[in-house]
MIVEXDREN-699217 format. One line per 4 residues: number of its first residue (from 1); their letters; for each residue x, y, z of C-alpha. Coordinates in Angstrom, 3 decimals. Each point is the difference from the previous one (the first is absolute). Example, Ala and Ser with C-alpha at 12.3 -4.5 7.8 and 13.67 -1.06 7.14 Angstrom:
2
1	AS	12.300:-4.500:7.800  1.370:3.440:-0.660
***
This chain:
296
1	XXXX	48.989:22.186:25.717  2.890:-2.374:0.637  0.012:-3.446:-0.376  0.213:-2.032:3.201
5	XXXX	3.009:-2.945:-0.825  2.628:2.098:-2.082  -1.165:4.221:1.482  0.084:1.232:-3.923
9	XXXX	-2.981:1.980:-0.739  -2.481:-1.391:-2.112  -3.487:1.703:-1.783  -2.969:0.202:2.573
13	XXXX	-2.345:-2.239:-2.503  3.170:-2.732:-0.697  -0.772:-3.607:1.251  3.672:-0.736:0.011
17	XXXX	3.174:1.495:0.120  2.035:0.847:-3.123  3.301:-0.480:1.689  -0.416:-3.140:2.189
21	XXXX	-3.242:-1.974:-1.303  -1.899:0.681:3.538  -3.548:0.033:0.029  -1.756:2.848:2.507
25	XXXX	-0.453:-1.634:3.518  1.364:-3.171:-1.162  -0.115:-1.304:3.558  -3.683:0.819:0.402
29	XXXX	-1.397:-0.980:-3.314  -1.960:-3.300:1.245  -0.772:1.508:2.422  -1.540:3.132:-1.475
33	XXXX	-1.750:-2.794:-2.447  -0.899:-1.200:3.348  -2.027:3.022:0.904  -1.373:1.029:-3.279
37	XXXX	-1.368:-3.680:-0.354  -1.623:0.294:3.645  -1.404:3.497:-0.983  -1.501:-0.980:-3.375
41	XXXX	-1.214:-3.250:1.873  -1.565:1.813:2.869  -1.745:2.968:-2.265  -1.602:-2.931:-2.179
45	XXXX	-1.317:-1.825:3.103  -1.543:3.188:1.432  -1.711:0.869:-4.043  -1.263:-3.248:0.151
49	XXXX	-1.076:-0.277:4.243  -2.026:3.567:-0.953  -1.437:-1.834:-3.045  -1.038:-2.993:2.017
53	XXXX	-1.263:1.532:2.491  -2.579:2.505:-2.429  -1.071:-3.590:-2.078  -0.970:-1.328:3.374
57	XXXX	-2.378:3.254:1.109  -1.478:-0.436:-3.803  -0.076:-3.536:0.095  -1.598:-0.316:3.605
61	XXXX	-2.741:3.144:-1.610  -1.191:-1.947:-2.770  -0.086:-3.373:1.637  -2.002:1.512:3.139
65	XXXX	-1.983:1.865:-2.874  -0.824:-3.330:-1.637  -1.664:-1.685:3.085  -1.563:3.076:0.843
69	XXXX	-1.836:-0.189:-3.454  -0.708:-3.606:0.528  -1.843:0.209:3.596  -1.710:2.951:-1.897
73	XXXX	-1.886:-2.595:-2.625  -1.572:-1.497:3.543  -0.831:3.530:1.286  -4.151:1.071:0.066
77	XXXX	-0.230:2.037:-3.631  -3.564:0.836:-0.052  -2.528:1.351:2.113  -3.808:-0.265:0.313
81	XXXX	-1.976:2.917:2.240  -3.113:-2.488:0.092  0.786:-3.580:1.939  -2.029:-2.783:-1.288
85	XXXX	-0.082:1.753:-3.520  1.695:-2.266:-1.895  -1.942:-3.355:2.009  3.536:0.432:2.492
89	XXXX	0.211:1.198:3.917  3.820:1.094:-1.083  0.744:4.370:-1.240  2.869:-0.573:-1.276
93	XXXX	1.384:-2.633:-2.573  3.534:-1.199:-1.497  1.403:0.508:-3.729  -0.506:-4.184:-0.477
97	XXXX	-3.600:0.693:1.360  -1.323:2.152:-3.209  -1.494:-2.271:-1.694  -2.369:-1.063:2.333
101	XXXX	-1.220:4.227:-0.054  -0.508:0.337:-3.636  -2.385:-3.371:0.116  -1.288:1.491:3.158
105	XXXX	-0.680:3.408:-1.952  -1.606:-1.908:-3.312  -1.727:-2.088:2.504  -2.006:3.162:1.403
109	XXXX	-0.464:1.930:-3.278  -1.233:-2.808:-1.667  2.209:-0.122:-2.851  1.703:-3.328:0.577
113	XXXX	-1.064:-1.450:-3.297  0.306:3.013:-2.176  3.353:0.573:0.828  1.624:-3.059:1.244
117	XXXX	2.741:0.099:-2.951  1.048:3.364:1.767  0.060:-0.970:2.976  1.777:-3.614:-0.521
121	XXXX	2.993:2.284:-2.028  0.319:2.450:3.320  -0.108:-3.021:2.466  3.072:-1.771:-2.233
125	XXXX	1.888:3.378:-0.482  -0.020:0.967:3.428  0.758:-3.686:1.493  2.495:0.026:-3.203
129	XXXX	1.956:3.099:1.056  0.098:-0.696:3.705  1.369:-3.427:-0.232  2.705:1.021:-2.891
133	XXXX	0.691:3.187:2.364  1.127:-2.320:3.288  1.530:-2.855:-2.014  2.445:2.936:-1.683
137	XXXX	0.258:1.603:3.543  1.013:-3.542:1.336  2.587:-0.559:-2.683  1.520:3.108:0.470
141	XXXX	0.526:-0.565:3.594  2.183:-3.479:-0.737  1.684:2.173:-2.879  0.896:2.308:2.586
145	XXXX	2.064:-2.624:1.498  0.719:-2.311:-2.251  1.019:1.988:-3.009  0.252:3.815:0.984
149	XXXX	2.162:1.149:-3.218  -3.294:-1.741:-2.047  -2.868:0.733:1.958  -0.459:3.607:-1.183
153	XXXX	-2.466:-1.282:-2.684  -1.834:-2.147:2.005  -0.536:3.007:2.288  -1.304:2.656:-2.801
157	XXXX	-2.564:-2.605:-1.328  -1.536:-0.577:3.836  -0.204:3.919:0.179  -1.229:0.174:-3.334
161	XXXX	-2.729:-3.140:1.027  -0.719:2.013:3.802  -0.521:3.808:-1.999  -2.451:-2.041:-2.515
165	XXXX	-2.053:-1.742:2.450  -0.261:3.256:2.785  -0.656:2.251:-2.918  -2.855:-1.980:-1.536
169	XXXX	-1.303:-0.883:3.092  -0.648:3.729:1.186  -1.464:0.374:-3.665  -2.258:-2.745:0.363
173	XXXX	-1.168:1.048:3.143  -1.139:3.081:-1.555  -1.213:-1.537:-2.450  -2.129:-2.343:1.662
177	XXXX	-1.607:3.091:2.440  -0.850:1.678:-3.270  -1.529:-3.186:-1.348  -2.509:-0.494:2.776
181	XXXX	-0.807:3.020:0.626  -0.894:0.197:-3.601  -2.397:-3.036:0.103  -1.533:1.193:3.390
185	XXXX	-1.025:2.780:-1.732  1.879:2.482:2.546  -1.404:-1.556:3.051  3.002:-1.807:1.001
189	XXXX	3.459:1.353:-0.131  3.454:-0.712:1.624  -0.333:-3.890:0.217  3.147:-0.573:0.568
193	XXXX	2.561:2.460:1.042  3.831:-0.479:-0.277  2.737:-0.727:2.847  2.852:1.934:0.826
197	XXXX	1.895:-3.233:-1.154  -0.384:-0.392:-3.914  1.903:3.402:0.040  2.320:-0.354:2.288
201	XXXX	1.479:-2.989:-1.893  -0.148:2.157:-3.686  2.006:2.284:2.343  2.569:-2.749:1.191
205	XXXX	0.182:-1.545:-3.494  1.085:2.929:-1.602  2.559:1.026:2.976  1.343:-3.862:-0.793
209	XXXX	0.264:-0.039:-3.529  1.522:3.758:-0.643  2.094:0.714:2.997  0.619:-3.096:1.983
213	XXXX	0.452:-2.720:-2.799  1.516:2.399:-2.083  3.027:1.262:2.789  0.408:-3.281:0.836
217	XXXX	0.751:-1.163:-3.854  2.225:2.600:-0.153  2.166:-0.927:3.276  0.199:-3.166:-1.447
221	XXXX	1.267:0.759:-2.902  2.661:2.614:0.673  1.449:-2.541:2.690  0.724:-2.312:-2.809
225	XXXX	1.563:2.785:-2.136  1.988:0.736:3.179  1.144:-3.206:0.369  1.000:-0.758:-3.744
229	XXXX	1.989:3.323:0.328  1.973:-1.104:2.711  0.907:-3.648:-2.110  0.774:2.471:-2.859
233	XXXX	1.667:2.203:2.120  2.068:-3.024:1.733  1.219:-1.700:-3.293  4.527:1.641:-0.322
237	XXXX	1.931:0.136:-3.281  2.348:-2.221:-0.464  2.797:-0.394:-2.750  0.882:-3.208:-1.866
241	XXXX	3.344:-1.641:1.289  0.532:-0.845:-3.949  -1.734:2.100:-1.982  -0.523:3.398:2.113
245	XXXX	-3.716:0.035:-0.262  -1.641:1.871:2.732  -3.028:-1.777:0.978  -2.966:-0.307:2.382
249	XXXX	1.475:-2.215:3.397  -3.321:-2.116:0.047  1.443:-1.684:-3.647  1.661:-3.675:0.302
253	XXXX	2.173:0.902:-2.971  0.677:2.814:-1.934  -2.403:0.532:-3.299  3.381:1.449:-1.751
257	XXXX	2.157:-3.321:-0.006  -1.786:-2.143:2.145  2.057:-0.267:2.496  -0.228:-1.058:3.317
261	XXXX	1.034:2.918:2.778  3.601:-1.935:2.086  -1.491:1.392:3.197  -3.282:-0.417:1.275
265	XXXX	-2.361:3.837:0.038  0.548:-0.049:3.437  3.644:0.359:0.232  0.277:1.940:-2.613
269	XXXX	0.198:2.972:2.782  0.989:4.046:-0.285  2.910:-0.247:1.559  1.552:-2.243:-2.717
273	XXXX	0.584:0.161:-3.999  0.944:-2.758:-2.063  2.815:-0.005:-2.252  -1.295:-1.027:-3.739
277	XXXX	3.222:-2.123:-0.786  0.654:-2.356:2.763  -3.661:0.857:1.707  1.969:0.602:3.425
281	XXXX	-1.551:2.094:2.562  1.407:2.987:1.317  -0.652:2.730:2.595  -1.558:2.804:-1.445
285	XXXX	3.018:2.698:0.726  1.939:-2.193:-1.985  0.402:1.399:-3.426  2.330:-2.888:-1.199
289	XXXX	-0.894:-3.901:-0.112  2.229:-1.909:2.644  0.526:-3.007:-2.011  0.220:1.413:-3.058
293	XXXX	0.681:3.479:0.138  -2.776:1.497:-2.508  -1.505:2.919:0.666  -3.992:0.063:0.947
***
């Protein structure tokens, strides 16, 4: 190739010309800086616009997920074939209504006082784990929104709390059928009887915690290494106008010498160098200092 000021031909990889001190496309080297700022600029933006936009699907999952699990807790849990069984005109019952079955089913067995230490531990666990459960599930919701990069824990625990509760409540249930229907002596069976509910939320829980709290997380979390890659990514060398130091643009002075940069970072452009004797800038074709004549 042949250099553009002086027409002497120069090597294809040279950045300036051995004959005349011209850099390659002299006249379009802001501009070109121009262009590959804007391009490095706009491929950023559109990493981080695709990232945003998949943390707001995962973010609007688990928060809809949340409530969902929350009006759940209010949703009929059990079932009773016989009306009027349990001294109530109601079939169906709520998760905060289970205490008032197991007195009911003590209550018709007869075994109130013989086992009333049992029963007061299943009453407290049950009323224990559901109120834990939707405090956690409430919490997490104002994490959500409040502190998103922190609320990751907050959410495991309240799946953690929900799988508990469903799981031992299906147990019990079992439990409880084989229990009667033990002290009936086989005459009565199926008491109580399970809603779809108690497993559609074991369902939803685990969905939550190992898919929709867990993408989320990760979103989260390679946005911020995305972001501190571009601040790494942004930070220029620059030398020491007394010492020659090359040294991260973000420093106030340089950790050589200690000395304070003439120019601000800003001007400092790539279009310029600056001479190391008299610290004069000069165009960056020019291989010799104009004040002082020493060569860059």
């Amino acid at each position: 190739m042949y250099c553009e000021k002086c027409g002497q031909q120069i090597s294809e990889n040279a950045q300036f010309c051995s004959h005349c001190g011209n850099c390659k496309n002299t006249g379009n080297t802001a501009n070109a800086a121009n262009v590959t700022s804007s391009s490095y600029t706009h491929t950023i933006n559109q990493k981080l616009s695709s990232l945003q936009g998949e943390k707001n699907t995962y973010f609007f999952l688990t928060l809809g997920t949340t409530i969902v699990l929350i009006i759940l807790f209010f949703q009929k849990w059990l079932s009773i074939p016989i009306i009027g069984l349990f001294n109530s005109d109601k079939s169906e019952f709520s998760l905060y209504e289970v205490t008032n079955i197991i007195k009911s089913i003590h209550n018709m067995l007869n075994s109130m006082d013989s086992s009333t230490g049992t029963e007061t531990l299943i009453t407290f666990g049950f009323m224990g784990l559901f109120i834990v459960s939707l405090i956690l599930l409430v919490v997490y919701c104002f994490k959500l929104f409040t502190n998103l990069e922190n609320s990751f824990t907050w959410g495991n625990i309240a799946m953690f709390f929900v799988i508990i509760l469903s799981i031992a409540f299906i147990v019990s249930v079992f439990i409880i059928n084989g229990y009667v229907q033990d002290k009936s002596g086989g005459l009565v069976s199926g008491t109580i009887s399970l809603t779809a509910i108690p497993y559609f939320t074991v369902i939803l829980a685990l969905v939550q915690k190992f898919l929709f709290i867990k993408k989320l997380n990760e979103k989260v979390w390679y946005e911020w290494n995305e972001q501190e890659n571009i601040k790494k990514q942004s930070i220029t060398k620059i030398s020491c106008d007394k010492c020659g130091y090359q040294y991260d643009s973000d420093s106030s002075n340089c950790p050589k010498c200690g000395n304070r940069p003439v120019v601000s970072h800003a001007s400092s452009s790539a279009s310029t160098w600056i001479c190391k004797s008299c610290n004069t800038h000069n165009d960056l074709y020019k291989v010799l200092c104009k004040d002082c004549g020493r060569s860059k």
